[in-house]
N, C-alpha and C positions, 0 to 999 in steps of 0.2 A: 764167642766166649759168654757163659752162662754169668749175668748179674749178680749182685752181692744185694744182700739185704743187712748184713752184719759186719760190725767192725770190730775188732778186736778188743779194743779200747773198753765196748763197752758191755764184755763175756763176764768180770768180778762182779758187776749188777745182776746176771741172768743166771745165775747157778748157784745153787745151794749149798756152798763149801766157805768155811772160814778163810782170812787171807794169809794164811801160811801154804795154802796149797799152790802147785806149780801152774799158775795161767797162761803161761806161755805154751806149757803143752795143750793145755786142750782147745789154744786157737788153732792149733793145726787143723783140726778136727773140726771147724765151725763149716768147711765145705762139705762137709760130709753130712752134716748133721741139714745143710740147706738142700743138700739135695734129694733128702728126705723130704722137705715140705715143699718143695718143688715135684715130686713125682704127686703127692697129695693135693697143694693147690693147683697143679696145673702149670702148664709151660704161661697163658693168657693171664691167667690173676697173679702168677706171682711176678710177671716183668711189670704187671702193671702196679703191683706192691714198688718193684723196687723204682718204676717212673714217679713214682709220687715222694720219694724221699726228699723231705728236706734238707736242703743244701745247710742251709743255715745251722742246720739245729748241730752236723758235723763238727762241723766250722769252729761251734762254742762248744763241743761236747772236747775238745782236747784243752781246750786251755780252762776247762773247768773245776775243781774239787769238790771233794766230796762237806757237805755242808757242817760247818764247825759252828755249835751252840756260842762259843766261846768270841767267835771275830765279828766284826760288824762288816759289813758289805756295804758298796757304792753301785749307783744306778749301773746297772749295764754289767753288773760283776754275772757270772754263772756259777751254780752251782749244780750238785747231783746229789739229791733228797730221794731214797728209797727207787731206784733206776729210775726216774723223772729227772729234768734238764730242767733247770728256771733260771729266771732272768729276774734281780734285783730291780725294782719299779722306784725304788727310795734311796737316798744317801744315809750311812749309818743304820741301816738295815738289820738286827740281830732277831726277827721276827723267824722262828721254822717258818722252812717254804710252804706257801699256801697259794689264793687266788687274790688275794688284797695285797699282798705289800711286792708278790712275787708273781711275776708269768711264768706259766708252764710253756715251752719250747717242743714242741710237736715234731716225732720224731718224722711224721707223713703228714703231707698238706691234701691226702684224704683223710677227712674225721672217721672214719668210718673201718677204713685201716689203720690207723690212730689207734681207733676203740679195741680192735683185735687185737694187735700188738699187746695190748699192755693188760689184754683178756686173758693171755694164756699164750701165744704166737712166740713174743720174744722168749720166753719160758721154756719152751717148747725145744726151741733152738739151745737154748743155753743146756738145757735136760741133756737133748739129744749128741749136744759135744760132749758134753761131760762122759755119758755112756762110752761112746767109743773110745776114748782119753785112755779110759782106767786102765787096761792092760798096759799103756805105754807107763802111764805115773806109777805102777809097780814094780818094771823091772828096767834097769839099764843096762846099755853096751859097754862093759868096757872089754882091755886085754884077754879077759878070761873068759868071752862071751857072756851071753845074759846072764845078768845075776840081779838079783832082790835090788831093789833101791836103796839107798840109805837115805830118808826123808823121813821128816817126824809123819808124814801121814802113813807109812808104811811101816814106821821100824817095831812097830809093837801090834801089827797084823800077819794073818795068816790069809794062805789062798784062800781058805772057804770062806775068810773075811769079802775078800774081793769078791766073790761069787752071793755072798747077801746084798752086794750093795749093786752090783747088774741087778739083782733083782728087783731090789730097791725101785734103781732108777726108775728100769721098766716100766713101775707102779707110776711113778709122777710124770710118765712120759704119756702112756693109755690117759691117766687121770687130763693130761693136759688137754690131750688132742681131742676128745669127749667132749669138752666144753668148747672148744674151737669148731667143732661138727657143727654143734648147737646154735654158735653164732651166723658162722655162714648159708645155713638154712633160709635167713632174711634176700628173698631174690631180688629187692628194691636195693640194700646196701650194696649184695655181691652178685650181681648179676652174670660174672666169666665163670663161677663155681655151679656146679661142679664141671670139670672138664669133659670133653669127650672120650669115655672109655669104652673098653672092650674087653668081654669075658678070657680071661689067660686060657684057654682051656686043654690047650695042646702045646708041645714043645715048637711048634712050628710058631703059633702066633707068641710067644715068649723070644722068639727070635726076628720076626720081622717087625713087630710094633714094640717091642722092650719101653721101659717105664711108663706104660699109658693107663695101666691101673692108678688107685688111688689106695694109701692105705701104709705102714710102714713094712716095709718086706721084713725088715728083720727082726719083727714083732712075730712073725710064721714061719719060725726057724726048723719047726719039723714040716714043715712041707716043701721044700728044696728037692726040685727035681735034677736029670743030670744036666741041666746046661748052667745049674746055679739059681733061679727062679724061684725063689722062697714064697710063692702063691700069692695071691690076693687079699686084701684085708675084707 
């Protein structure tokens, strides 16, 4: 069974939607969206992302809230400051989280996947659920089969709406993954990147080696052959 790098808990941090929208649907979708960076990091860097999770940082990241200007905090309280995890260092604590009064709680005990993370990685993830969600957050099942949602994010759009905002994504997904490129370049921090791959170039190796490219297949949605193989990035 393929590891988790994501938890659900903490998808309202990694996505660009107000909190009226439905988060419950688009954790469905956070495996989907992993194994997207999973076909991109690599089977080697990304188990080795998810071997490095801190235990800890879980642990506190549910009995956490979100940081209130208003309450004062006790040593060892948690909170969650802009998708960051800290740890109150003072009693009577009403200071925003910083690096003096507050520990930042690391989401990976490598700094380095650490660094990625909170570069554009967890963003990416949060993007990339969000993306596949949408068709579901538009239309529901009831008695009379699919029909429009009734949700304030829906009830005063139209389909082409939904189709600017695929588009949308898109944008901050390429935007994402660009600067993720960029980081992993460093062969001293990331040394399993890039994986071992091999050119798609015939239906036959799209069938014997399947996900060993790098790249979002469904970023190359016109080039889908017939076995389904949306080409190479």
């Amino acid at each position: 069974m393929k590891k988790k790098l994501t938890k659900s808990c903490e998808i309202e941090c990694l996505i660009p939607v107000g909190p009226n929208y439905d988060f419950s649907k688009i954790c469905l979708f956070i495996p989907i969206a992993e194994n997207e960076i999973f076909k991109c990091l690599g089977k080697d860097l990304f188990n080795d992302f998810c071997n490095s999770l801190n235990p800890v940082f879980y642990s506190s990241y549910k009995l956490a809230e979100k940081w209130n200007e208003n309450k004062q905090y006790s040593v060892d309280d948690f909170v969650i400051s802009d998708g960051l995890l800290y740890k109150s260092l003072i009693n009577g604590n009403t200071n925003e989280p910083d690096l003096v009064s507050w520990e930042q709680v690391p989401k990976f005990l490598n700094p380095y996947y650490n660094e990625l993370w909170y570069c554009g990685l967890g963003d990416l993830i949060g993007w990339l659920s969000l993306y596949h969600s949408l068709p579901t957050t538009w239309v529901q099942n009831t008695n009379s089969g699919l029909t429009k949602a009734k949700t304030e994010f829906v009830e005063s759009a139209e389909i082409g709406d939904v189709k600017v905002l695929r588009s949308s994504y898109k944008k901050g997904i390429e935007t994402y993954w660009e600067k993720i490129k960029d980081e992993l370049k460093n062969k001293e921090h990331f040394p399993l990147y890039p994986p071992n791959q091999s050119e798609c170039s015939t239906d036959a190796d799209c069938e014997v080696k399947p996900r060993k490219h790098s790249g979002f297949a469904f970023l190359n949605e016109n080039k889908s052959n017939k076995n389904g193989c949306n080409g190479c990035n």
